[in-house]
C-alpha positions in Angstrom: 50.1 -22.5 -37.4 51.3 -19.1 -36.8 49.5 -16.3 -39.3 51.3 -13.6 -41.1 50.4 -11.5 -44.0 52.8 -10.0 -47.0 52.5 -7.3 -49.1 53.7 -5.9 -51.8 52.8 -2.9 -54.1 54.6 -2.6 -57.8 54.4 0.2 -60.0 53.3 -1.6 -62.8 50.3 -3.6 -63.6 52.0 -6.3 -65.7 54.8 -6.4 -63.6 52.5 -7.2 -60.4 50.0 -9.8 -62.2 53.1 -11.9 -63.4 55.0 -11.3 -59.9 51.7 -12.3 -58.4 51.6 -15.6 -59.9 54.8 -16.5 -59.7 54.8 -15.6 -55.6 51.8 -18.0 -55.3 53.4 -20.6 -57.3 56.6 -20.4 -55.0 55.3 -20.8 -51.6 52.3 -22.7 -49.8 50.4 -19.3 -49.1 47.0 -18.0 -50.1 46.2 -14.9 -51.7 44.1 -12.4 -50.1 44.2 -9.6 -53.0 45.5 -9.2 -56.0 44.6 -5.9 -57.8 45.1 -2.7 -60.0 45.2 0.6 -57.8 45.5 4.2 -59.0 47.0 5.6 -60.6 48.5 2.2 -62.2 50.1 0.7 -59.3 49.1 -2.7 -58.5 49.5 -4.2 -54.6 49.0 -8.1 -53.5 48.3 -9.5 -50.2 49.3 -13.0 -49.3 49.1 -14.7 -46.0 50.3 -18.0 -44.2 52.9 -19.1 -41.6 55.4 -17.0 -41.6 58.0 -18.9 -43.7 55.7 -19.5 -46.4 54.9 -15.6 -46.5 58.8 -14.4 -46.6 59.6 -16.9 -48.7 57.0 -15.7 -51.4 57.7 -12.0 -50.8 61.3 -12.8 -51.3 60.0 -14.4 -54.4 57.9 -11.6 -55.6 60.7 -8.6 -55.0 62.9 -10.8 -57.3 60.9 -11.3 -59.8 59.6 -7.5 -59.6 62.5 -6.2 -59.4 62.7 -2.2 -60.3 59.1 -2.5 -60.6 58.7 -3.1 -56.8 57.4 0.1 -54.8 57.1 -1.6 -51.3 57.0 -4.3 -49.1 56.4 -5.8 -45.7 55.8 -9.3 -43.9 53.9 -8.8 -40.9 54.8 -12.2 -38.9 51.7 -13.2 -36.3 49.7 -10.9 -37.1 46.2 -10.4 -35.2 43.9 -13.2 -35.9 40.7 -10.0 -36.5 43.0 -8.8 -39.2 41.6 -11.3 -41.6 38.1 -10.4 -41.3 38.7 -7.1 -41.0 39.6 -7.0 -44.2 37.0 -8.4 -46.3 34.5 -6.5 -43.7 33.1 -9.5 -42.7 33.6 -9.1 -38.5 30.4 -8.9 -36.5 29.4 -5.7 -35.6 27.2 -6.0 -33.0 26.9 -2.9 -30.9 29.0 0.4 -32.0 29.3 2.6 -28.8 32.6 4.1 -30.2 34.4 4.7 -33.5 37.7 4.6 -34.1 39.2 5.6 -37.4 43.4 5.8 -38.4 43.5 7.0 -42.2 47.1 6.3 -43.8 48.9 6.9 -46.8 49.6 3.3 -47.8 47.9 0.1 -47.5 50.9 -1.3 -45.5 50.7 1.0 -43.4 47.2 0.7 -43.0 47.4 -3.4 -42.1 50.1 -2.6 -39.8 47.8 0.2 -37.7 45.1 -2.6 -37.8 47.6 -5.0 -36.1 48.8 -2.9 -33.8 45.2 -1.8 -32.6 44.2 -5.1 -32.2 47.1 -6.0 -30.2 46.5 -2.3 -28.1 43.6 -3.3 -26.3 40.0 -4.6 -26.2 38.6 -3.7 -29.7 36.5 -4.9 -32.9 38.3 -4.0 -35.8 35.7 -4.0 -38.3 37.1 -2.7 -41.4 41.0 -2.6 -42.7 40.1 -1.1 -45.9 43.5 -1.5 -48.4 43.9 1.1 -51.5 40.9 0.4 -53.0 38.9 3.8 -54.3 41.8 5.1 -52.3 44.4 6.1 -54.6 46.6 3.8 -52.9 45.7 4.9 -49.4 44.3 3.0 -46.1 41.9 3.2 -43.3 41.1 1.3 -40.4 37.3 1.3 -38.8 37.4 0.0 -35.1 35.1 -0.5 -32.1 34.9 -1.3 -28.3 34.3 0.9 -25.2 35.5 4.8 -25.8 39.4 4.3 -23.4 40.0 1.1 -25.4 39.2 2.6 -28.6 41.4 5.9 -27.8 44.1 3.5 -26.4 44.4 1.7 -29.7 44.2 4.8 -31.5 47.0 6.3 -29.9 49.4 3.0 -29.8 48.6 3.7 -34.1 50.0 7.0 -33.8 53.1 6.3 -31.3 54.2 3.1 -33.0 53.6 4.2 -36.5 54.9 8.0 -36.5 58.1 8.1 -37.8 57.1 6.8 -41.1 55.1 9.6 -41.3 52.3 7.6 -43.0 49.6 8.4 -40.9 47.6 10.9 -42.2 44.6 11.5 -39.7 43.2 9.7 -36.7 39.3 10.5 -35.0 37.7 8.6 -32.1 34.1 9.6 -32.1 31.9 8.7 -29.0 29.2 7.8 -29.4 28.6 7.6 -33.1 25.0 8.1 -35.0 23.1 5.1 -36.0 23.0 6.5 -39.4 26.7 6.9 -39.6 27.3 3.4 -39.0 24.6 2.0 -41.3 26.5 4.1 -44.3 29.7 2.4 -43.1 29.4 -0.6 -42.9 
């Protein structure tokens, strides 16, 4: 079964529970967030084969409506997207650091996506709005030209939405960093 993920982010906390529940009730999809952001936006993450996905986005932006800020479908995404974003991929041996910071949280899954699909890397984080104020990062690994090639496919692929906000490929990074991170 193919993988894909769908978001969506309403501006309205009511609005995005009830949307929510009726996008889960619509299609045979699982849901990977569902939460309040600030300041009072609320964003769900779905994922499944790709049908299932579009059809419950479809779903969710009609029952939304006018309360819908955004939303994407991501068909086949990466399969280290998943863990990358409950933090839960193994994180052996950091010899670089990669890090893409973006304005939104669809932004943010799609640079975690594209990076993945770049070259050899470990995403380990895709962190999603959370403490963000609605924002995004992504956290990645692997040797220092794989880490700078994912990093710049990020920024080529993803400029013209203009959602990318910052991008730093560190080296060699210090044990203590890491230990704080992750």
């Amino acid at each position: 079964m193919k993988r894909s993920i769908g978001l969506i982010e309403f501006k309205s906390v009511a609005k995005g529970i009830e949307a929510t529940d009726y996008m889960v009730k619509s299609a045979n999809v699982e849901l990977i967030l569902s939460s309040p952001l600030c300041p009072g936006k609320y964003i769900t993450l779905l994922s499944g084969d790709v049908g299932s996905v579009k059809n419950a986005i479809k779903a969710g932006e009609n029952n939304g409506g006018s309360f819908i800020i955004d939303s994407y479908v991501i068909p086949n995404v990466h399969k280290d997207i998943f863990p990358a974003l409950t933090a839960t991929t193994d994180a052996e041996k950091i010899s670089s650091l990669g890090i893409v910071e973006t304005m939104s949280a669809i932004t943010a899954i799609m640079a975690g996506d594209i990076a993945a699909k770049a070259a050899n890397v470990n995403l380990l984080e895709v962190r999603v709005a959370r403490g963000l104020g609605g924002k995004g990062f992504i956290l990645l690994t692997g040797d220092v030209g794989a880490v700078k090639a994912s990093v710049n496919a990020c920024e080529s692929q993803l400029q013209e939405t203009g959602d990318i906000i910052s991008t730093v490929v560190i080296a060699s990074p210090s044990k203590e960093l890491i230990k704080k991170l992750l």
